[in-house]
C-alpha positions in Angstrom: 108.4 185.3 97.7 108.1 181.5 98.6 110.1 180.7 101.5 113.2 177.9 101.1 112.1 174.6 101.7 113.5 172.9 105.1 114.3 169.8 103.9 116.3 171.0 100.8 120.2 170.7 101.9 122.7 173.7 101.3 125.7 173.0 99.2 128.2 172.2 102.4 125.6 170.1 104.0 125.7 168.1 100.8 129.3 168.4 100.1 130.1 167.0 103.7 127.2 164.4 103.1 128.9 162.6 100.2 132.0 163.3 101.8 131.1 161.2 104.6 129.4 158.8 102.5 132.8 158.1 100.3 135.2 158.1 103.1 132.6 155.3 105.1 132.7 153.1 101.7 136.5 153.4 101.3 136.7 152.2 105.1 134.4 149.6 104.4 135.7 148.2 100.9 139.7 148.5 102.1 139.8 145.1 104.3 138.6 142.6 102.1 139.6 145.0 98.8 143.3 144.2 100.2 142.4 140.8 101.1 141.6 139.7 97.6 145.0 141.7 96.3 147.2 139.9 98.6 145.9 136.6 98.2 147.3 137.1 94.5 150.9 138.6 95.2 153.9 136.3 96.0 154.3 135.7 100.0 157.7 137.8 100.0 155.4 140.6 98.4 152.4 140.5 100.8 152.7 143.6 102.9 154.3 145.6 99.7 152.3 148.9 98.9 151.9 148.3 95.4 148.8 146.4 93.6 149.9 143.1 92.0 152.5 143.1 89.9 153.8 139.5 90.0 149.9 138.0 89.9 149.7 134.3 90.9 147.7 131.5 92.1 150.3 130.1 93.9 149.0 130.4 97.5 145.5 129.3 96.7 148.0 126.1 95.7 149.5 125.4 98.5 146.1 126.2 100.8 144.2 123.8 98.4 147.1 120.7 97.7 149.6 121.4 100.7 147.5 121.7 104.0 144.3 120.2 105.8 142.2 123.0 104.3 140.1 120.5 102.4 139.5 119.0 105.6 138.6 122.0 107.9 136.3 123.1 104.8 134.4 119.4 105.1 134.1 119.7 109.1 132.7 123.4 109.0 130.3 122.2 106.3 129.5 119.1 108.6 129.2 121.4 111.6 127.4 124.4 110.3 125.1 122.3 108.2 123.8 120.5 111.6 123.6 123.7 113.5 121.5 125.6 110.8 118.8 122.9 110.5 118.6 122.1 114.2 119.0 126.3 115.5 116.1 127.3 112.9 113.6 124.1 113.6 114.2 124.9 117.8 114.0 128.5 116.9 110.8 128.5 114.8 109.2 126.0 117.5 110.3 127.8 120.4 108.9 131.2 118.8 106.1 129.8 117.0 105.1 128.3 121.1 105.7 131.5 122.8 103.6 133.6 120.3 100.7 131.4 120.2 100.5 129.4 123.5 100.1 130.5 127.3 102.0 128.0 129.7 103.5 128.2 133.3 107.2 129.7 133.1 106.7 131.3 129.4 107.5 134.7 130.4 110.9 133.5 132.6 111.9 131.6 129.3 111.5 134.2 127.3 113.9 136.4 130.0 116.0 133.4 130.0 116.4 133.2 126.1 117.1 137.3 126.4 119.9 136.3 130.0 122.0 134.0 127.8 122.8 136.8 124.9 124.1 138.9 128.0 127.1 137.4 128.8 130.3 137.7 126.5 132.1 134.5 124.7 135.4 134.5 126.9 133.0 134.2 130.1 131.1 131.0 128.9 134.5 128.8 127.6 135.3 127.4 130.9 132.1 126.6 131.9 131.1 125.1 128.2 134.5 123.3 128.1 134.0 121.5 131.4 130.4 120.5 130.3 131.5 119.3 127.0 134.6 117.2 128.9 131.9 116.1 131.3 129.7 114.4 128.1 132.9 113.5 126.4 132.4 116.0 123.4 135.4 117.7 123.6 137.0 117.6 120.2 134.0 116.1 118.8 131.3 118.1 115.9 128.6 117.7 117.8 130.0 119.4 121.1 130.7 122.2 118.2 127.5 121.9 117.4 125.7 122.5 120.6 127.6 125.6 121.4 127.0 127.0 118.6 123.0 126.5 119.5 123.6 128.7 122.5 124.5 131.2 121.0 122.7 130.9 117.7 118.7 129.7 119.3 118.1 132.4 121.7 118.4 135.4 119.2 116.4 133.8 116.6 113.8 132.5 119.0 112.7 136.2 119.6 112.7 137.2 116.4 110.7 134.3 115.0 108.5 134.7 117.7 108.0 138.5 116.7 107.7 137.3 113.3 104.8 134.9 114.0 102.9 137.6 115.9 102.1 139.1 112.4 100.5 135.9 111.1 96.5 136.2 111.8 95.8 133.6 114.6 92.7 133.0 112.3 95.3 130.4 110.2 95.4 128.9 113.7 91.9 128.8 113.8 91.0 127.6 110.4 93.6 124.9 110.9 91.9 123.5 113.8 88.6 123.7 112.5 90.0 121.3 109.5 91.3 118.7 111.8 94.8 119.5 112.4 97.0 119.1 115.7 98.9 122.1 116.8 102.3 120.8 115.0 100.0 120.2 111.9 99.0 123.5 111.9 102.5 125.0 112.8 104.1 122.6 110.1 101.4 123.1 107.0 99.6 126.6 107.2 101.8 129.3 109.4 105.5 127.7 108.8 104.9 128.3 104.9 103.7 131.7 105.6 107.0 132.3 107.8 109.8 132.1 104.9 111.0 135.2 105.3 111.7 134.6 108.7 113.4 131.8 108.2 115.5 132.8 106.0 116.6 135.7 108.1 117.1 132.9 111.3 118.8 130.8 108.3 121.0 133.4 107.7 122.0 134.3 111.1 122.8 130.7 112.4 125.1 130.2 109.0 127.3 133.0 109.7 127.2 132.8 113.1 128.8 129.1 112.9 130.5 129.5 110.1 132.7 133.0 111.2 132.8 131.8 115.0 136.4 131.4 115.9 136.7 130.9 120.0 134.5 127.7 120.5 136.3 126.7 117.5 139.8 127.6 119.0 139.3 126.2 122.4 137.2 122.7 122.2 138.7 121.3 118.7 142.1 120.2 118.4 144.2 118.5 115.7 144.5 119.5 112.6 141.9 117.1 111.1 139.6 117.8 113.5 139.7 121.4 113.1 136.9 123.4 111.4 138.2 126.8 108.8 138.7 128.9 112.2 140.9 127.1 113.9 142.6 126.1 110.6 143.4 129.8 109.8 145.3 130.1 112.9 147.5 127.8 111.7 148.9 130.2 108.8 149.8 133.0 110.9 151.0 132.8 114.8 153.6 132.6 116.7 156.0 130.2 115.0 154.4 130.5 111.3 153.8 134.3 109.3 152.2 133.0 106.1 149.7 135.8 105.1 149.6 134.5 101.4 148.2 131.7 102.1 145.9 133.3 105.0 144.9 135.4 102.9 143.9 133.3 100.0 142.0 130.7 102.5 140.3 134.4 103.8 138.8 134.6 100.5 137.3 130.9 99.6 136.2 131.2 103.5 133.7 134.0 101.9 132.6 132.5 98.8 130.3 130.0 100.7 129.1 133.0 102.8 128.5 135.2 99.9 126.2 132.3 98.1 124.2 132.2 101.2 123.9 135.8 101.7 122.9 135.8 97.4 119.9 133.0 98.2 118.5 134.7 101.3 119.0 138.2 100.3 115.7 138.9 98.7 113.9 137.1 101.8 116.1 139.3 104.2 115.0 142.9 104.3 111.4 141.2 104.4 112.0 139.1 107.6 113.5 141.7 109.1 111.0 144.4 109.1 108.1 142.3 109.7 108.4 140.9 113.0 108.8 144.3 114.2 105.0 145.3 113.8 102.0 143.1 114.8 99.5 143.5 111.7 
């Protein structure tokens, strides 16, 4: 009689799988499943129980025609364009250097890059804030900009660097051979090669600038200086409870993400399985 196989699951394995599985996606669908429902409902109706049943575009209106939203949605664009370019180029040089050059202090950079993800946000606001006042940046994109980098540079520095380790240093070679300078080389045979990294690092930098919300809080002030996180704090806190229009800002907030996510999607999985292997 041929014995049962191991691997095969019994029927309450199976049953509590899928159980498991459908109570994870209902978690995981629910915030931004209500989200979307209450950015449609009249503000007197927002925390009602029931789907829409007055459906209306009025708070995406008033977010669009009656506040600064225009505004915050221009400065994030300004801000997170410039941190994207500048945090992959640093980070693809950075890693691209570490994986294919040996120089004095490489190895305490590379525990520097790995110190500076220790420490938590609320730890590095006074210190950042006093640096930025110091340079006169306060309240200015570019002061955004640079703390974003922080944050953004040392993370994708590692992971381009692990990236590049897979790329035969015979391209190196062959590049060399042909005449070209190191940056030649970096810049016309091993970056093309490295798009899938790239777009990973691409990726990361976006949504790291674009969802960060205490730089944003604590260095930009004004309303048309603020960027979409410090904006949404203006719909709901202490003086104002406007979830409509929260919510319906919520929801173009992710659009722009979602695009991004759409492009760089089929690059993703790629870049982020193959800096994790030398071949």
């Amino acid at each position: 009689m041929a014995k049962p196989s191991r691997n095969k699951r019994g029927p309450l394995a199976s049953a509590g799988l899928h159980t498991t599985l459908l109570i994870a996606a209902v978690v995981a669908v629910f915030p931004p499943l209500w989200l979307l429902v209450t950015s449609f409902k009249p503000k007197n109706d927002a925390f009602s129980t029931e789907l829409v049943t007055h459906f209306t575009f009025a708070n995406y209106r008033h977010v669009v025609a009656d506040t600064e939203f225009l505004t915050w949605f221009g400065n994030s664009v300004v801000v997170v364009g410039i941190t994207t370019v500048v945090g992959v180029f640093v980070a693809a040089t950075t890693g691209y250097a570490v994986s294919r050059f040996r120089f004095p202090g490489m190895r305490p950079l590379m525990w520097l890059l790995l110190v500076t993800q220790m420490f938590p946000v609320a730890v590095l606001i006074v210190p950042l804030y006093n640096l930025l006042a110091g340079l006169g940046l306060l309240n200015q994109p570019v002061g955004l900009v640079v703390t974003y980098l922080t944050i953004a540079v040392p993370f994708c520095a590692w992971m381009m660097k692990g990236f590049f380790d897979t790329i035969p240093v015979e391209i190196d070679e062959a590049g060399r051979v042909d005449g070209l300078n190191p940056f030649g080389t970096f810049w016309r045979l091993v970056l093309p090669l490295a798009r899938p990294g790239l777009a990973v690092t691409g990726f990361y930098t976006f949504v790291t600038a674009w969802a960060e919300v205490a730089y944003a809080s604590a260095f930009m002030t004004g309303e048309e200086n603020l960027t979409l996180a410090g904006g949404l704090q203006t719909f709901v806190n202490q003086y104002v409870n406007d979830w409509g229009s929260m919510t319906a800002a919520a929801v173009i907030i992710a659009v722009p993400a979602a695009l991004v996510f759409a492009f760089a999607q089929r690059h993703l999985v790629a870049g982020l399985t193959s800096g994790t292997t030398k071949g």
